[in-house]
ROMIMI-685516 format. One record per residue: residue in one letter; x, y, z of N, C-alpha, C, O in turn. Coordinates in Angstrom, 3 decimals, always signed. Example, Ala and Ser with C-alpha at 12.3 -4.5 7.8 and 13.67 -1.06 7.14 Angstrom:
{A, {+13.190, -5.690, +7.800}, {+12.300, -4.500, +7.800}, {+13.200, -3.300, +7.800}, {+14.236, -3.319, +8.465}};
{S, {+12.850, -2.250, +7.080}, {+13.670, -1.060, +7.140}, {+12.900, +0.030, +7.870}, {+13.409, +1.138, +8.039}};
% end
This chain:
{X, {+86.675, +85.620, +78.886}, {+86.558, +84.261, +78.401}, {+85.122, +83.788, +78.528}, {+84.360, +83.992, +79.472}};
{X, {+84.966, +83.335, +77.769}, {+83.084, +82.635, +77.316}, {+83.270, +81.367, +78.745}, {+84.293, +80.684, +78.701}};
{X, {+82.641, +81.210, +79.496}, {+82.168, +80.223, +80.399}, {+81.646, +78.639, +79.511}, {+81.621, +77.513, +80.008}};
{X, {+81.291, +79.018, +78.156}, {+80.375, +77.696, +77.797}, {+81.572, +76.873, +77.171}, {+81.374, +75.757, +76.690}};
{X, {+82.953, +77.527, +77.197}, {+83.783, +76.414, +76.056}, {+84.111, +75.559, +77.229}, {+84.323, +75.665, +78.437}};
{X, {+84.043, +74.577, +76.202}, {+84.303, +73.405, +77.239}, {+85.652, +72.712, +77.713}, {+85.809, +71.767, +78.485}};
{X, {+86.724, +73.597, +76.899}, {+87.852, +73.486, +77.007}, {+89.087, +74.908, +76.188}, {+88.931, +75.095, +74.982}};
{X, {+89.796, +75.459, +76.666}, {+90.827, +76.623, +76.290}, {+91.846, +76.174, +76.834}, {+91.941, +75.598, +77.918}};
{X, {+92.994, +76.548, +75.742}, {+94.815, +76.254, +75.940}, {+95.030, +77.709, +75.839}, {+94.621, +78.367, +74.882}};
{X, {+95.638, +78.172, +76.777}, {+96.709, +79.646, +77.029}, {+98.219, +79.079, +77.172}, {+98.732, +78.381, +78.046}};
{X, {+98.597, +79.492, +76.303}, {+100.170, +79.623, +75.959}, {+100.543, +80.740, +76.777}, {+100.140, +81.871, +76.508}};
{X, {+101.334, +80.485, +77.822}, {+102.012, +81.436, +78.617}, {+103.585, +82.011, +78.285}, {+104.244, +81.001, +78.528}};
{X, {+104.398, +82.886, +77.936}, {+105.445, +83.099, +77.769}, {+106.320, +84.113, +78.645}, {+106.049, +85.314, +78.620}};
{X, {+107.302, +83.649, +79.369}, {+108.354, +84.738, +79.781}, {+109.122, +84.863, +79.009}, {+110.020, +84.023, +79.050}};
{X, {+109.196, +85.752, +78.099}, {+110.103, +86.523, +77.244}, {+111.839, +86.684, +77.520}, {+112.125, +86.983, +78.679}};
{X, {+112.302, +86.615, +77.136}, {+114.217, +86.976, +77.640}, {+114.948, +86.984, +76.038}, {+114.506, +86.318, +75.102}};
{X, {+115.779, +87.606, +75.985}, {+117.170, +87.223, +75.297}, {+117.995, +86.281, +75.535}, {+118.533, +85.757, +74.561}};
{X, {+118.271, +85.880, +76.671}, {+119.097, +84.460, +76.512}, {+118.203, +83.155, +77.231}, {+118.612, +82.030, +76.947}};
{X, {+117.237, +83.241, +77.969}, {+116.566, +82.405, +77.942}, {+114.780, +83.060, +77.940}, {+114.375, +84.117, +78.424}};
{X, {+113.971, +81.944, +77.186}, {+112.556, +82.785, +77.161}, {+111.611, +81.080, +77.701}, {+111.762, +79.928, +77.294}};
{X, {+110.877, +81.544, +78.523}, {+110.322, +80.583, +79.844}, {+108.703, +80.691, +78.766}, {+108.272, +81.645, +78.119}};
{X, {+107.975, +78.883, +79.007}, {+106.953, +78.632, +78.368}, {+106.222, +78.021, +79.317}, {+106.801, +77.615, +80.325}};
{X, {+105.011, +77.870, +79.184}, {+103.763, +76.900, +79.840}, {+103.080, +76.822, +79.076}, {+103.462, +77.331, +78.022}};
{X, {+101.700, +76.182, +79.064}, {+101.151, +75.387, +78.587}, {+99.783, +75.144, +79.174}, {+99.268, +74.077, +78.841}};
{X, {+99.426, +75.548, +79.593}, {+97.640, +75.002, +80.638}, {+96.616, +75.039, +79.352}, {+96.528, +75.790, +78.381}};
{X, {+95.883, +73.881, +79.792}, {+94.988, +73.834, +79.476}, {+93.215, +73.711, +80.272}, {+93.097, +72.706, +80.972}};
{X, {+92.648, +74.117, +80.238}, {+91.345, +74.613, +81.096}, {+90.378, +73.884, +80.645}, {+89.820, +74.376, +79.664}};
{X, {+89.782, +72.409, +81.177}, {+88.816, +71.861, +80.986}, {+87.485, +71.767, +82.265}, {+87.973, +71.657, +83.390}};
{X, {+86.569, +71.784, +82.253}, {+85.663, +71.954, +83.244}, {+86.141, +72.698, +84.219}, {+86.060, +72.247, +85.362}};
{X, {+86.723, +73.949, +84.008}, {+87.342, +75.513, +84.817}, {+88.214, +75.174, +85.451}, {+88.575, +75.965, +86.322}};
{X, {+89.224, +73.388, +85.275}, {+90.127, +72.785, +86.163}, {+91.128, +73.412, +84.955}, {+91.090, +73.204, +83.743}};
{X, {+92.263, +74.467, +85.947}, {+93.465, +74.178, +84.856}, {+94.352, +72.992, +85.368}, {+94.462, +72.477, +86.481}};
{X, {+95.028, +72.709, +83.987}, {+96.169, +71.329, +83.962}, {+97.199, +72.001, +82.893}, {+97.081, +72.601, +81.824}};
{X, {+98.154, +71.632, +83.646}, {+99.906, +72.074, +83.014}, {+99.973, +70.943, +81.869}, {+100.554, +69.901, +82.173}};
{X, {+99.551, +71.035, +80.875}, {+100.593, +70.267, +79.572}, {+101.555, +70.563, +79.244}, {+101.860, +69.871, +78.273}};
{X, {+102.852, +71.750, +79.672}, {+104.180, +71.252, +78.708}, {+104.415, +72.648, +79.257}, {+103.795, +73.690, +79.042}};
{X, {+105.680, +72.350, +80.171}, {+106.329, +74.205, +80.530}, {+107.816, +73.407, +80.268}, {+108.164, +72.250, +80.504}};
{X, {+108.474, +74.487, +79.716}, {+110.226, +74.276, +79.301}, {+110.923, +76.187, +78.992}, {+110.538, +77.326, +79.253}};
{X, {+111.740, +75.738, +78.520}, {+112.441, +76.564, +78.142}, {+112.948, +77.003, +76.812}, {+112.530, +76.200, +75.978}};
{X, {+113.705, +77.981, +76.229}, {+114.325, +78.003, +74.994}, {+115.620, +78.707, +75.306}, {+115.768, +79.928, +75.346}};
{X, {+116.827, +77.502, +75.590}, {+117.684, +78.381, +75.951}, {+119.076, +79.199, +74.706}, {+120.014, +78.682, +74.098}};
{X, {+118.720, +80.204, +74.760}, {+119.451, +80.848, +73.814}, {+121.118, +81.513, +74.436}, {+121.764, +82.380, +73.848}};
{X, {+121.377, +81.084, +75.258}, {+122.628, +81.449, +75.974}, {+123.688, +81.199, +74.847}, {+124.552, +82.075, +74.803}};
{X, {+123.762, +80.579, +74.278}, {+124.981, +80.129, +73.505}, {+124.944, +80.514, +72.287}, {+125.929, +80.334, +71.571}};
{X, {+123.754, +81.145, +71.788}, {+123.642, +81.939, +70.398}, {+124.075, +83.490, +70.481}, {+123.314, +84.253, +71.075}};
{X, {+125.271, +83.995, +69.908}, {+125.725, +85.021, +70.214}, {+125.045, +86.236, +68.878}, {+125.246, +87.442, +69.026}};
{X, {+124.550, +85.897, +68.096}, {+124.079, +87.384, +67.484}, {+122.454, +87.500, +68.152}, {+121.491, +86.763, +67.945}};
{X, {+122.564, +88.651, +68.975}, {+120.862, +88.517, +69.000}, {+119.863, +89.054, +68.165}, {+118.822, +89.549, +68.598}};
{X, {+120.230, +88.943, +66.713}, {+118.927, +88.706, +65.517}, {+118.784, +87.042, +65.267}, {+117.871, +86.451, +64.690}};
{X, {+119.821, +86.570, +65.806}, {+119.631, +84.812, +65.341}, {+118.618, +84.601, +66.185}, {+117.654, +83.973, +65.747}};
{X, {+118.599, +85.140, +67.782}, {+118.155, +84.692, +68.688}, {+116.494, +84.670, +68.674}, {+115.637, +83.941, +69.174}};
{X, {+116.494, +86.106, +67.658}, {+114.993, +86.728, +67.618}, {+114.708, +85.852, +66.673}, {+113.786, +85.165, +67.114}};
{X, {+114.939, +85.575, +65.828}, {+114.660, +84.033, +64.369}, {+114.296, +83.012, +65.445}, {+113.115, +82.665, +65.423}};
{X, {+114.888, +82.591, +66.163}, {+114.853, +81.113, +66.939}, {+113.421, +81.869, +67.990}, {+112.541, +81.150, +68.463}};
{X, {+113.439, +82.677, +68.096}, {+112.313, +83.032, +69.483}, {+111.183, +82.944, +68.217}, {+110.390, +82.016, +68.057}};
{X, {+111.270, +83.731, +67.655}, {+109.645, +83.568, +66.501}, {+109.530, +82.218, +65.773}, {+108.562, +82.046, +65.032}};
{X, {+110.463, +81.231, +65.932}, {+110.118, +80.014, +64.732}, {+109.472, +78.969, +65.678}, {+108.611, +78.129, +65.418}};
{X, {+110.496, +79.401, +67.549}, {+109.893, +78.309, +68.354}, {+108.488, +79.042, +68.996}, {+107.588, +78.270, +69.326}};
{X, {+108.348, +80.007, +69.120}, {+106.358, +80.093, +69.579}, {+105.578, +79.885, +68.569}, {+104.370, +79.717, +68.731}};
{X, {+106.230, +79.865, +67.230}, {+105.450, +79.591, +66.019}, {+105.241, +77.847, +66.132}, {+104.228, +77.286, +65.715}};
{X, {+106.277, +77.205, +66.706}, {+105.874, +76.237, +66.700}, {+105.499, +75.431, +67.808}, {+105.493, +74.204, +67.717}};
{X, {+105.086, +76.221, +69.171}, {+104.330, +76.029, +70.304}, {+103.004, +76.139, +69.874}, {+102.251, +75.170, +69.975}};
{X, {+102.548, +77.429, +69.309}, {+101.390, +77.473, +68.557}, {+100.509, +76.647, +67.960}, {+99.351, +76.338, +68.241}};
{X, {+101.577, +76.201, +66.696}, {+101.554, +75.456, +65.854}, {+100.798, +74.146, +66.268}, {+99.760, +73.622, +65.864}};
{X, {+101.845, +73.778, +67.360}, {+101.585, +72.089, +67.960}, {+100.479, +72.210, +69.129}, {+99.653, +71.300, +69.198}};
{X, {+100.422, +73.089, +69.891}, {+99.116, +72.801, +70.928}, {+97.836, +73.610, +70.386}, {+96.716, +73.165, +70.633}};
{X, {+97.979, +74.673, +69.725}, {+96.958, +75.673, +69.485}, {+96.230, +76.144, +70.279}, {+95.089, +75.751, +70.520}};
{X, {+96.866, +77.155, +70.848}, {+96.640, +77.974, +72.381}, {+95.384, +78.630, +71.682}, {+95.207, +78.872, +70.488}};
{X, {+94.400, +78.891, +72.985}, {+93.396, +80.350, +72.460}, {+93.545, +81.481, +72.581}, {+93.083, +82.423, +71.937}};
{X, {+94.403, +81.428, +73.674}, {+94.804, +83.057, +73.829}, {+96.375, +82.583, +74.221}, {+96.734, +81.455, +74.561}};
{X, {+97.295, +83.941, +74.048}, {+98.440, +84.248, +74.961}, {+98.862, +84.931, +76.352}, {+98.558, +86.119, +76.455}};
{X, {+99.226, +84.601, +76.949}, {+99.619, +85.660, +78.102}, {+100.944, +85.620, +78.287}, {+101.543, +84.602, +78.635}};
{X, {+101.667, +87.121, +77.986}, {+102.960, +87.278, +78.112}, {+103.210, +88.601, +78.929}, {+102.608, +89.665, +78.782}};
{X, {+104.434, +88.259, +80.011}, {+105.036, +88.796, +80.749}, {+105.682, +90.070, +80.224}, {+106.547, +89.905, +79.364}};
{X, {+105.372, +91.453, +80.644}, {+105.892, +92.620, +79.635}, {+107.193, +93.004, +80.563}, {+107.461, +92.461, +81.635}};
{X, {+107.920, +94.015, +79.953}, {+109.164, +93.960, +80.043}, {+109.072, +94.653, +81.593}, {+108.122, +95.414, +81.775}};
{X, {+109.800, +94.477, +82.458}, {+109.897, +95.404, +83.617}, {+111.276, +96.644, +83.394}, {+112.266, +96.641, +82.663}};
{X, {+110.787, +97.549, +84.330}, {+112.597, +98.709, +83.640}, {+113.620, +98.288, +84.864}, {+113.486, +98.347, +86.086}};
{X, {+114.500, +97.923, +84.176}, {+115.454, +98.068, +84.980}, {+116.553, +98.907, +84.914}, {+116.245, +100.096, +84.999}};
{X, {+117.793, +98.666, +84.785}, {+118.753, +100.087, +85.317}, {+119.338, +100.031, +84.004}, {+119.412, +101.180, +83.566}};
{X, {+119.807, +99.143, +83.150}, {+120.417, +98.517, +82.163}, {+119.381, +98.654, +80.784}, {+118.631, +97.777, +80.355}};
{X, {+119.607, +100.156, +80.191}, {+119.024, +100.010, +79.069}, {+119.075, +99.391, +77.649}, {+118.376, +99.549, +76.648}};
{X, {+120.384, +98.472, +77.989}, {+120.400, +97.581, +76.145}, {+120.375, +96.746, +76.608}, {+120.898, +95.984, +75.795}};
{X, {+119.991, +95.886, +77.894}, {+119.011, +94.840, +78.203}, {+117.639, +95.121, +78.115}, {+116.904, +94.348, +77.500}};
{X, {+117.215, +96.109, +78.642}, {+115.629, +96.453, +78.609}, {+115.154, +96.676, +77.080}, {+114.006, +96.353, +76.777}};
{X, {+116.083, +97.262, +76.052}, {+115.599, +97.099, +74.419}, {+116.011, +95.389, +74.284}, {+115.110, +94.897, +73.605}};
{X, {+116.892, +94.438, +74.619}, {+116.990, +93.357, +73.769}, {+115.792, +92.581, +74.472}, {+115.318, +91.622, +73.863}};
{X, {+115.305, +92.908, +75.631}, {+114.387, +92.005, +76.559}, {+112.917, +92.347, +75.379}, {+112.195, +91.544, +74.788}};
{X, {+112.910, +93.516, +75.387}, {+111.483, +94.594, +74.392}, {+111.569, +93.752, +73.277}, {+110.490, +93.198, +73.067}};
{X, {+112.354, +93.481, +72.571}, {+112.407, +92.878, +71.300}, {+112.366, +91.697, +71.495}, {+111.713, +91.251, +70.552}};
{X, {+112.687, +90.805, +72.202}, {+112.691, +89.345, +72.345}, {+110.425, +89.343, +72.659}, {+109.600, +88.683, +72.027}};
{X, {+110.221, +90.153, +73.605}, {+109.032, +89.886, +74.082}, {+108.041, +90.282, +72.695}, {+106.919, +89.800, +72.538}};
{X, {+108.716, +91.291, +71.697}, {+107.667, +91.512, +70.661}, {+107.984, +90.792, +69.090}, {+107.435, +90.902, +67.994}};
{X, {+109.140, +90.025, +69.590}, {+108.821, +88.785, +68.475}, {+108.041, +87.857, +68.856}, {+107.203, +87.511, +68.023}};
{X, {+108.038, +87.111, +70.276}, {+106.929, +86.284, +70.631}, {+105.674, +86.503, +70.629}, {+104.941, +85.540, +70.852}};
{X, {+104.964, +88.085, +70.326}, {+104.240, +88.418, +70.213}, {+103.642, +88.317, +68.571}, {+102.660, +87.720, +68.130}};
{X, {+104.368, +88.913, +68.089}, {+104.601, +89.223, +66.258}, {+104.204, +87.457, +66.127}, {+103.154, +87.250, +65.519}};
{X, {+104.745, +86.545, +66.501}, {+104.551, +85.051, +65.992}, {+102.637, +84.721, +66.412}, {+101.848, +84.000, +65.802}};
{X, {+102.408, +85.576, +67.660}, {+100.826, +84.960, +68.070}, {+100.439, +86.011, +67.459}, {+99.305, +86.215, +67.893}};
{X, {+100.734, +86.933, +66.593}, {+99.672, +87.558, +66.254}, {+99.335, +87.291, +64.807}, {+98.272, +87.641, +64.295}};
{X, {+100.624, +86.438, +63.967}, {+100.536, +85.632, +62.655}, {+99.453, +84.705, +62.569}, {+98.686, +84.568, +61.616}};
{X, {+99.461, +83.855, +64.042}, {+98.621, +82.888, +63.914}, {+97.116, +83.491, +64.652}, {+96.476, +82.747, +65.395}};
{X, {+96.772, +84.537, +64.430}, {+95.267, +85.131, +64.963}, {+95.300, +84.715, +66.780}, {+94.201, +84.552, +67.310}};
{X, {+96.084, +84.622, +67.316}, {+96.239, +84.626, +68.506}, {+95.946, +85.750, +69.513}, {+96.786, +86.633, +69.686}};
{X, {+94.766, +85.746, +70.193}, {+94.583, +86.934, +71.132}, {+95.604, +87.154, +71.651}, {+96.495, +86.365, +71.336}};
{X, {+95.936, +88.110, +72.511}, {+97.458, +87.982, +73.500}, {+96.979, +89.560, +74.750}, {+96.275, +90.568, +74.683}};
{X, {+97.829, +88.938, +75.697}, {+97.122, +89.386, +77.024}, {+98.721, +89.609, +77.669}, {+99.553, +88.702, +77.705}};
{X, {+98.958, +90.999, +78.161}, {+100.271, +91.250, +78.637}, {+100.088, +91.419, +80.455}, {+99.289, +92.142, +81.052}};
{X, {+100.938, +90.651, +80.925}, {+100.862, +91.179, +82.217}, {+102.270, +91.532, +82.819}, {+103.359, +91.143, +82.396}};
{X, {+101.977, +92.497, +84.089}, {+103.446, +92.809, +84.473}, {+104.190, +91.711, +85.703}, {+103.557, +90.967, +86.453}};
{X, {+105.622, +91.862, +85.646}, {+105.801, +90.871, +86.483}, {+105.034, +90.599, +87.878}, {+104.704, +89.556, +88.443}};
{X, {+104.886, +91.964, +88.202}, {+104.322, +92.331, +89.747}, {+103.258, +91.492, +89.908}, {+103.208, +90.613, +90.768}};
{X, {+102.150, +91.806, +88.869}, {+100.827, +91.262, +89.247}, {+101.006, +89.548, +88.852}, {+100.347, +88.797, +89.572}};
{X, {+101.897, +88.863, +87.701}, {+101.860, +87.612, +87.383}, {+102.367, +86.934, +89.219}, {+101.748, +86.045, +89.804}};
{X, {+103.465, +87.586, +89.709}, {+104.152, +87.459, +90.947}, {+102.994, +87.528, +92.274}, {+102.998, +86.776, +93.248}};
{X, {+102.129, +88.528, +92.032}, {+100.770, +88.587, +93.000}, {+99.843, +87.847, +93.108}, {+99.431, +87.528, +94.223}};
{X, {+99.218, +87.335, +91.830}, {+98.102, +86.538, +91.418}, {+98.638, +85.126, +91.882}, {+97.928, +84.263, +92.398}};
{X, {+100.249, +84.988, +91.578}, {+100.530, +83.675, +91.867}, {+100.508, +83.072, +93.072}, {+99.920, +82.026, +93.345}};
{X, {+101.465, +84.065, +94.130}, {+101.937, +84.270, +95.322}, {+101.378, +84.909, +96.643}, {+101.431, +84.653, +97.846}};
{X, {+100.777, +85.931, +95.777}, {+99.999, +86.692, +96.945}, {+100.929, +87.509, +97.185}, {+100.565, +88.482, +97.846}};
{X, {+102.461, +87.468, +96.771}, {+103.565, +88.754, +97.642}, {+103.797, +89.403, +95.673}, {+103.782, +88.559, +94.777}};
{X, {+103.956, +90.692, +95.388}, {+104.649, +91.113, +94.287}, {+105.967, +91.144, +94.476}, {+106.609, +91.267, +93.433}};
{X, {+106.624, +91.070, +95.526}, {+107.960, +90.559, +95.377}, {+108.902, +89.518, +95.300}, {+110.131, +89.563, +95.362}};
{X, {+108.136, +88.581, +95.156}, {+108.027, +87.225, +94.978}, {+109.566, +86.698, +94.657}, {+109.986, +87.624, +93.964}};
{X, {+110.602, +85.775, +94.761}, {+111.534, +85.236, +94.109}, {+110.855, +84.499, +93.046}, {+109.635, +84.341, +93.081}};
{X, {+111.526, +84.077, +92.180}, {+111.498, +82.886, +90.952}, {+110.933, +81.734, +91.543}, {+109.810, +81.411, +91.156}};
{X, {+111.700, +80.801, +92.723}, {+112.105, +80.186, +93.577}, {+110.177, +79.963, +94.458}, {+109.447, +78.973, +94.488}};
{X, {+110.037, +80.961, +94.863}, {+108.395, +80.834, +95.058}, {+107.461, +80.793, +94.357}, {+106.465, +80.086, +94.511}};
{X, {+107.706, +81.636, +93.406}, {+106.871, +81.441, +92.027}, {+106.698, +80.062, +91.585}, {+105.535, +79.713, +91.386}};
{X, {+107.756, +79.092, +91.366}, {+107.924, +77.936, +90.614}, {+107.013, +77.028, +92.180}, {+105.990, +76.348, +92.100}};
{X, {+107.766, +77.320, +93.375}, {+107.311, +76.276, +94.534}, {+104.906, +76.526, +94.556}, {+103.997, +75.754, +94.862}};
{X, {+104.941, +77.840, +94.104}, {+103.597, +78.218, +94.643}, {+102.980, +77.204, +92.679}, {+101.865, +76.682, +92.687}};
{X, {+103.736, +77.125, +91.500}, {+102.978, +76.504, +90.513}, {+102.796, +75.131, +90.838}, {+101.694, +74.606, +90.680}};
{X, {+104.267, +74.183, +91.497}, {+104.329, +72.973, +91.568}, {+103.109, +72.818, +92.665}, {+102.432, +71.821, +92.416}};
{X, {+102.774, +73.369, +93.525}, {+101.429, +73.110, +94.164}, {+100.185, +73.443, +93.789}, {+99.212, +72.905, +94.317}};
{X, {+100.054, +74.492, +92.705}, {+98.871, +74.604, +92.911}, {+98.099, +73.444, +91.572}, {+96.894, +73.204, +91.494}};
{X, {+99.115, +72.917, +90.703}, {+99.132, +72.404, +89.480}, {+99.732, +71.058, +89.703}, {+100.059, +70.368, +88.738}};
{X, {+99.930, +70.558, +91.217}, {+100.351, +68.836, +91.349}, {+101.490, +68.810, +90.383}, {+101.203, +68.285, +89.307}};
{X, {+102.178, +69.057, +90.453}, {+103.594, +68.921, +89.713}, {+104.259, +67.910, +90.325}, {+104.260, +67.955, +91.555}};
{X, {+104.947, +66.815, +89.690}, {+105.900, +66.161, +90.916}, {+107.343, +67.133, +90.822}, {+107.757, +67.964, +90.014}};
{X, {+107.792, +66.620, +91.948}, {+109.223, +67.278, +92.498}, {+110.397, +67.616, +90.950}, {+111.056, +68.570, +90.536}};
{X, {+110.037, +65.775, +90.392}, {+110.968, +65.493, +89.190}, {+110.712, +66.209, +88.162}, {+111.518, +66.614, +87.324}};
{X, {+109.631, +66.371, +88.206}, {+108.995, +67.295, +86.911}, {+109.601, +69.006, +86.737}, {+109.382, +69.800, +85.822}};
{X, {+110.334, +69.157, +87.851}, {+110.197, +70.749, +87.973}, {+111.619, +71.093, +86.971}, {+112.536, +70.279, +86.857}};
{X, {+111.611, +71.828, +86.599}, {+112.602, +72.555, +85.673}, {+113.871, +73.185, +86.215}, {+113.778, +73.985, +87.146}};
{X, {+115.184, +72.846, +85.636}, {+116.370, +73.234, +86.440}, {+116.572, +75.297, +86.157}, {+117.161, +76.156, +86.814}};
{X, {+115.881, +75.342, +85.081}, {+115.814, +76.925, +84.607}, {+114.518, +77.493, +84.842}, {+113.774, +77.064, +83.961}};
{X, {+113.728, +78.476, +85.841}, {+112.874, +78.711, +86.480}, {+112.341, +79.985, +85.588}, {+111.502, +80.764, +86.041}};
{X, {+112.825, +80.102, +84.468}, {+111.633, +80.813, +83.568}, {+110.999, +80.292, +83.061}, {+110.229, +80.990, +82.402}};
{X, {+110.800, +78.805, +82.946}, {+110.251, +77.768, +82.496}, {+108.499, +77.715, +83.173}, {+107.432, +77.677, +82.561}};
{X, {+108.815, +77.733, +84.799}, {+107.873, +78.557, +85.300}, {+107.149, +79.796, +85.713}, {+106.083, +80.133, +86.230}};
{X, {+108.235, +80.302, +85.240}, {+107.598, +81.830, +85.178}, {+106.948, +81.908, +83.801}, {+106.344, +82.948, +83.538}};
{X, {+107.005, +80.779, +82.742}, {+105.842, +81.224, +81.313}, {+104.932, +80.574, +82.340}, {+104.045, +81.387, +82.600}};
{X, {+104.776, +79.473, +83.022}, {+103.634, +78.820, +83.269}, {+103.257, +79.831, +83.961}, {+102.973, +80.628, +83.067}};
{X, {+103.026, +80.431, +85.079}, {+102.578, +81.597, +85.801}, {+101.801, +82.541, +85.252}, {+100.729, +82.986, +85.663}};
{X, {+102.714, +82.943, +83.834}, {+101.653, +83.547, +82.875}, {+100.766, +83.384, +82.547}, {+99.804, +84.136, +82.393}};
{X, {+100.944, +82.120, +82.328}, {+99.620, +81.131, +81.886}, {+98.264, +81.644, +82.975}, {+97.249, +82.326, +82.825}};
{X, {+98.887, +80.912, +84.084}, {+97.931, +80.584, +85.624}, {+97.400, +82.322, +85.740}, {+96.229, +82.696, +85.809}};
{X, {+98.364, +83.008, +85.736}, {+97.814, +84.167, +85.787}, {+96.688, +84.761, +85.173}, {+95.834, +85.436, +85.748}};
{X, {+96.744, +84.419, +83.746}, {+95.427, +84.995, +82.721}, {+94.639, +84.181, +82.894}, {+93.638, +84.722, +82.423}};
{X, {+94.263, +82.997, +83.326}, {+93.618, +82.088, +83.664}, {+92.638, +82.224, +85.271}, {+91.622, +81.611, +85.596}};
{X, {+93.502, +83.369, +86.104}, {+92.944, +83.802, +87.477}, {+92.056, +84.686, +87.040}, {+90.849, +84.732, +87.275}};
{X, {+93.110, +85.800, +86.002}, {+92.263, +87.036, +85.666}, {+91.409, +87.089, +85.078}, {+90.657, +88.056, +85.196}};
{X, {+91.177, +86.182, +84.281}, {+89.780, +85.711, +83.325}, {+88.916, +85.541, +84.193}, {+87.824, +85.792, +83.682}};
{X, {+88.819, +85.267, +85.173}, {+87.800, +84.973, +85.755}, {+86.811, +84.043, +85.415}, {+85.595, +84.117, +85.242}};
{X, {+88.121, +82.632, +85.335}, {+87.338, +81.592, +85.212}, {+86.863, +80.693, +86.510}, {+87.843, +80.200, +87.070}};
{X, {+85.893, +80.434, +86.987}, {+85.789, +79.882, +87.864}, {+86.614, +78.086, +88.022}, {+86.897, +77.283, +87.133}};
{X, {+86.767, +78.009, +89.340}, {+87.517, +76.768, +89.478}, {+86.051, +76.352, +89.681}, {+84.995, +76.967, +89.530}};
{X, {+86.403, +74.830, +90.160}, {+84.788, +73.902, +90.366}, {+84.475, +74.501, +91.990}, {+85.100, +74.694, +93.033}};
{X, {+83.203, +74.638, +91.498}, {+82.388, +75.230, +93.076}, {+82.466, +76.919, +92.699}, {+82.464, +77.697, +93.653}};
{X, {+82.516, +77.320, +91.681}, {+82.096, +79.433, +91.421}, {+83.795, +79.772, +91.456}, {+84.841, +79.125, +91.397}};
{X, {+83.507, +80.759, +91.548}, {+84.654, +82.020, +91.579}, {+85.005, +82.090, +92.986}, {+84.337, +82.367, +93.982}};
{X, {+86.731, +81.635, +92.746}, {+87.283, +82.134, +94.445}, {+87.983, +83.277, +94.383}, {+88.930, +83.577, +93.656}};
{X, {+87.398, +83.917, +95.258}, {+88.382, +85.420, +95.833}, {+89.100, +84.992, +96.798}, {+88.758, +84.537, +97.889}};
{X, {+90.745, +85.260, +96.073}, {+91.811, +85.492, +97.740}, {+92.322, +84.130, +97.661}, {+91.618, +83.249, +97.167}};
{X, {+93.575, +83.866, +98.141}, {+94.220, +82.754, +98.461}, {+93.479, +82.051, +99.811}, {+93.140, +80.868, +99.847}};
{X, {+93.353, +82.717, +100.571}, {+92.461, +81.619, +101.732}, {+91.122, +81.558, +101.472}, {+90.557, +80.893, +102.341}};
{X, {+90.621, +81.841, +100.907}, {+89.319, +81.083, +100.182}, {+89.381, +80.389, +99.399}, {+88.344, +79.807, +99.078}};
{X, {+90.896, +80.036, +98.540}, {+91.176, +78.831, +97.657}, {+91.486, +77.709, +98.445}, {+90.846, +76.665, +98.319}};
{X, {+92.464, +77.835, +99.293}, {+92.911, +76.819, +100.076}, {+91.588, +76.153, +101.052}, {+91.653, +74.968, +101.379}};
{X, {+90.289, +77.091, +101.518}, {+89.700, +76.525, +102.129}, {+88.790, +75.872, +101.090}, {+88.348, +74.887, +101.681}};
{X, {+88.278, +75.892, +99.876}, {+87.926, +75.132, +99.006}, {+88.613, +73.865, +98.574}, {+88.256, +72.703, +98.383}};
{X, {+89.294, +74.274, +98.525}, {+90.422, +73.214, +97.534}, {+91.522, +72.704, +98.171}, {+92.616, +72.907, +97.644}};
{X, {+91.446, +71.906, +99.489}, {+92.873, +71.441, +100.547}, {+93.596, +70.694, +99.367}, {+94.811, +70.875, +99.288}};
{X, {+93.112, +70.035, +98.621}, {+93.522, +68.664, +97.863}, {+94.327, +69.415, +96.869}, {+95.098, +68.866, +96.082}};
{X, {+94.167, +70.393, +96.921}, {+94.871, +71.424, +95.552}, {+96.480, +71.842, +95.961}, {+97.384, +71.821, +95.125}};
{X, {+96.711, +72.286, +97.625}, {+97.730, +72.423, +98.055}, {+98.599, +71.551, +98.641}, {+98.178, +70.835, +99.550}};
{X, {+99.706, +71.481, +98.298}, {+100.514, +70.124, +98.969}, {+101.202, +70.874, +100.553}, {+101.456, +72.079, +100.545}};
{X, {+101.389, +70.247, +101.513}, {+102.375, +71.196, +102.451}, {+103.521, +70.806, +102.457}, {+104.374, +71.408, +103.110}};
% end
């Protein structure tokens, strides 16, 4: 990422078949700020080609409405269950297929490291993930989302936003306790 823009939106996405998790940051003077993390819940749509229509029309129109500069999306992890791991693959490369319509860079990360960068642990629950965004991004309590892939797109976000190596105000911090000793006002206890 160029240091001189004076402002970048990363569209963050957790990918799923029945639900796919969004954020929203935007990066002004190397401060990120959460504009808009939700969900798209597809639980109740039973063909999953409808689902893949509804996943490409709604990042088309996340896109559309904030105009992210780049993407960062969560790639599939393997699990034991291989016609989840193809419908998860396909859900994550229509959200892709939609940022790449609109000239959208896009930046894949794995859960581990989005879970590391966030947390500091790669084994992270959901549950910490969401508690470690609402602090580091002043979230109020009310604000937080009852479906926690909601924050796991934002994470994505925060994540490509660590890895860029954009500096916060005051240079580049290495390490979670060199953030916290910069930035008390950043962590809530």
């Amino acid at each position: 990422m160029n240091s001189t823009i004076s402002e970048k939106i990363i569209l963050g996405i957790d990918p799923g078949s029945n639900v796919m998790g969004y954020g929203i940051l935007r990066i002004c003077a190397h401060t990120p700020e959460m504009l808009k993390m939700g969900v798209l819940d597809l639980r109740k749509t039973k063909d999953h080609y409808v689902s893949l229509r509804k996943i490409f029309n709604f990042t088309l129109e996340l896109i559309d409405h904030y105009h992210p500069d780049e993407m960062a999306i969560e790639s599939p992890f393997c699990g034991k269950n291989v016609q989840s791991m193809i419908k998860l693959g396909r859900a994550q490369g229509t959200a892709i297929t939609a940022a790449v319509t609109r000239d959208i860079p896009i930046f894949e990360y794995a859960p581990l490291k989005i879970k590391m960068a966030i947390t500091g642990n790669g084994q992270a629950s959901k549950s910490q993930v969401a508690d470690m965004m609402r602090r580091i991004l002043t979230i109020e309590e009310a604000e937080m989302p009852s479906l926690l892939d909601a924050t796991d797109g934002l994470a994505a976000a925060y994540c490509h936003f660590l890895q860029a190596g954009i500096p916060t105000s005051g240079g580049k911090i290495h390490g979670w306790s060199n953030f916290i000793r910069s930035h008390p006002e950043r962590v809530k206890k």
